[in-house]
N, CA, C and O of each residue as an XYZ file, in Angstrom:
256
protein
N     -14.099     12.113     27.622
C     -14.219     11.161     26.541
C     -12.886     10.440     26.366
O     -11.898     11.108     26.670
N     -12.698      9.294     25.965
C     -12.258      8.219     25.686
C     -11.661      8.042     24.260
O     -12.272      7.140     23.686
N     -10.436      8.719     23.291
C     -10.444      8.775     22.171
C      -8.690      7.883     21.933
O      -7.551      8.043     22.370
N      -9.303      7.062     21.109
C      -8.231      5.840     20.672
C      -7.406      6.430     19.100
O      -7.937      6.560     17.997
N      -6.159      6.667     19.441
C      -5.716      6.754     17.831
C      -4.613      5.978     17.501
O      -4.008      5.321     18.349
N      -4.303      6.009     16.292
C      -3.320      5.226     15.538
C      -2.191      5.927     14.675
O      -2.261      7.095     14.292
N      -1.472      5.335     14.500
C      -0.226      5.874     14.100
C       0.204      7.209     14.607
O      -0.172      8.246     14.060
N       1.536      7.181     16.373
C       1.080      6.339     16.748
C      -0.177      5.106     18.044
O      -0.972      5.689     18.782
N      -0.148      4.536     18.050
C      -1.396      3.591     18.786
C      -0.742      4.522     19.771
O       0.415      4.898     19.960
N      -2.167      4.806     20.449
C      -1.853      5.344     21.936
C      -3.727      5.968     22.410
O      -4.659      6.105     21.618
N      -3.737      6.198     23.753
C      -5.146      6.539     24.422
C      -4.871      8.192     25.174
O      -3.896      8.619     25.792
N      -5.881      8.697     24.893
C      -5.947      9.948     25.553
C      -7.530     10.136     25.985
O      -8.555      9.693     25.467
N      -7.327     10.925     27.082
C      -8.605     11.504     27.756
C      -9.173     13.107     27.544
O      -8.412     14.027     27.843
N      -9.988     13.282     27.229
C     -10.557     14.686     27.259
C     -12.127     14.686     27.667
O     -13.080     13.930     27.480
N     -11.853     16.217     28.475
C     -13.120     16.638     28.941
C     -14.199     16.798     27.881
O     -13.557     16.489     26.878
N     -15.147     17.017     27.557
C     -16.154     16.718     26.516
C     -17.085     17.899     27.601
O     -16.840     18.340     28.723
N     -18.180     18.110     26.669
C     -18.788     17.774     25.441
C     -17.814     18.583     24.527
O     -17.640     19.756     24.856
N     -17.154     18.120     23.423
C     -16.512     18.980     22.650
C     -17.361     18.522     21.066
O     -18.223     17.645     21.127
N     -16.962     19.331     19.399
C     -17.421     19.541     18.907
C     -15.752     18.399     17.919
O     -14.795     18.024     18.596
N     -15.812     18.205     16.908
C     -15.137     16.629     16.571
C     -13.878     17.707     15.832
O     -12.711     17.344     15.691
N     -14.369     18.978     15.444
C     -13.407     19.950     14.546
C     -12.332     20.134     16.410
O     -11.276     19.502     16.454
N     -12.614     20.714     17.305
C     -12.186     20.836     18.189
C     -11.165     19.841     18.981
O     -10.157     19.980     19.673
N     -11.950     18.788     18.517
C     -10.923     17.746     19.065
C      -9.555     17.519     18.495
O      -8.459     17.368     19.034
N     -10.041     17.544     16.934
C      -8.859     17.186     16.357
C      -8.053     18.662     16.105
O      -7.380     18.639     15.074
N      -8.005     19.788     16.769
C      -7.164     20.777     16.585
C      -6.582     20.488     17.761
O      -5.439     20.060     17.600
N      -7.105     20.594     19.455
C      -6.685     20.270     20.472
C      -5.331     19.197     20.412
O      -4.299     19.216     21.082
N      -5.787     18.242     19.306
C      -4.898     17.285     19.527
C      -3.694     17.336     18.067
O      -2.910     16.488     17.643
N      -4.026     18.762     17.608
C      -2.689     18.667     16.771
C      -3.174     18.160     15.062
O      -2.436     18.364     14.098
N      -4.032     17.733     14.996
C      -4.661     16.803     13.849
C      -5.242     17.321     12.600
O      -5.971     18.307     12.707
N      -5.067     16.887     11.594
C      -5.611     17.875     10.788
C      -7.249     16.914     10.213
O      -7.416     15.703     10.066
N      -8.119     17.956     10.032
C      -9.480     17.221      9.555
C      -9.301     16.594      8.031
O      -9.910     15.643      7.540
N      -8.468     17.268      7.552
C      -8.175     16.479      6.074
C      -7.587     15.345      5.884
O      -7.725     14.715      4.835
N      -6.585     14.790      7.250
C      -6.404     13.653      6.928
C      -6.747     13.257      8.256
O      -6.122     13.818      9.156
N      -7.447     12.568      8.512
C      -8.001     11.961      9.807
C      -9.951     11.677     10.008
O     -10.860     12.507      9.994
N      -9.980     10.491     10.142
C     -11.307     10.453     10.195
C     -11.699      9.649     11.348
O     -11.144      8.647     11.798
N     -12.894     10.342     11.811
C     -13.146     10.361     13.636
C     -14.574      8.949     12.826
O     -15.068      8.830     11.705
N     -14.737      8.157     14.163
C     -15.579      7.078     14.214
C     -15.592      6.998     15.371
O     -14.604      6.870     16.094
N     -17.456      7.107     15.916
C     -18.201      7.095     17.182
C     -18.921      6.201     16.973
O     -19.714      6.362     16.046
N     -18.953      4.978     17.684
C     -20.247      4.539     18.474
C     -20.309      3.532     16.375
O     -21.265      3.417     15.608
N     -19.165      3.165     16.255
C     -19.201      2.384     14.745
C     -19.491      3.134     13.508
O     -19.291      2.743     12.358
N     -20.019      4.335     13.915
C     -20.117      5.265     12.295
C     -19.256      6.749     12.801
O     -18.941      7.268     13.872
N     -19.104      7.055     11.340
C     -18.642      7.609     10.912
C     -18.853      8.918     10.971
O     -19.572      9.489     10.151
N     -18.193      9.584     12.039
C     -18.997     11.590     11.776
C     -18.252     12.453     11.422
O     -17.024     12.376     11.479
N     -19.114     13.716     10.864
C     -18.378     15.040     10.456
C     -17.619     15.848     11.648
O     -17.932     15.420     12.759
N     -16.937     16.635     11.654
C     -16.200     17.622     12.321
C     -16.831     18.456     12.855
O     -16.067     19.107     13.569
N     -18.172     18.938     12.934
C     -19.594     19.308     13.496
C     -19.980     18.488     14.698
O     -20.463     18.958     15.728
N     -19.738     17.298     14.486
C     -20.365     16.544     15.227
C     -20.414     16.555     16.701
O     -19.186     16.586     16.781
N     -20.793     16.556     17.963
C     -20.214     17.003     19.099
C     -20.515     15.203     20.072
O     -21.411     14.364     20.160
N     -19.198     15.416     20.576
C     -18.709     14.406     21.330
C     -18.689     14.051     22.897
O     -17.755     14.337     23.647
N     -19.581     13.545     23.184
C     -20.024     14.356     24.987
C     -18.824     13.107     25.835
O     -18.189     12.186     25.321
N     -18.873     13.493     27.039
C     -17.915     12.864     27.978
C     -17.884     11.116     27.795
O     -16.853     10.444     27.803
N     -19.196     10.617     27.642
C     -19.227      9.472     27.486
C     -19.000      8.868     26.735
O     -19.456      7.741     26.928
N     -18.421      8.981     25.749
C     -18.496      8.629     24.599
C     -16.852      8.432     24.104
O     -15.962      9.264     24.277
N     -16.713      7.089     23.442
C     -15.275      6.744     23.246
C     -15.185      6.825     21.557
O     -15.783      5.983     20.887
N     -14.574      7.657     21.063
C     -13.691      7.904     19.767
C     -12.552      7.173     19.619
O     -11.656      6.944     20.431
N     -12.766      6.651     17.880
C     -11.344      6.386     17.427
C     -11.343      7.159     15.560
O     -12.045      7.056     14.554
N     -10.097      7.906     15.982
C      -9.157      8.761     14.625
C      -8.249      7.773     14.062
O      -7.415      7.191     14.755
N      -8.361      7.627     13.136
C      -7.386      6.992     12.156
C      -6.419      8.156     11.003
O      -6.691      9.351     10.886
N      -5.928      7.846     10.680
C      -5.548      8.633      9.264
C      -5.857      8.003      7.900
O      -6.022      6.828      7.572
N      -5.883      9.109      7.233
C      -6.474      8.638      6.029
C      -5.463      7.916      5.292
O      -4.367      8.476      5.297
N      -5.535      6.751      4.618
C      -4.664      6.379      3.768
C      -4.847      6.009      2.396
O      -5.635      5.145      2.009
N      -4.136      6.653      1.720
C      -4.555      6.518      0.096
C      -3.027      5.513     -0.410
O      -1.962      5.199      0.121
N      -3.786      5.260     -1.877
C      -2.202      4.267     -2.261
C      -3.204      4.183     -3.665
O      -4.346      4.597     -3.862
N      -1.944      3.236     -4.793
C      -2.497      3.199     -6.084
C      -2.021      1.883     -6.298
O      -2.243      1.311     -7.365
């Protein structure tokens, strides 16, 4: 799989089928601040992510 993140911008590859909690430990990430978007929506950390399939993680950003 194909997973795009930000801050900072950069591309990484992983073997798949993985599960979205998995990904983002693999890669250091925490599920509380980071939110995974497949295929234009939005999934849980359950969600499982097969080889084909290109992800992008953002971080969460709050402000007042």
């Amino acid at each position: 799989m194909r997973i795009k993140l930000h801050h900072p911008a950069r591309e990484v590859e992983l073997q798949g089928p993985k599960p979205v909690l998995s990904i983002l430990s693999k890669l250091g990430l925490s599920r509380e601040a980071h939110l995974v978007i497949c295929n234009d929506a939005l999934v849980t950390e359950d969600t499982v992510i097969s080889d084909e399939d290109c992800i992008e993680i953002r971080p969460v950003i709050s402000g007042g």
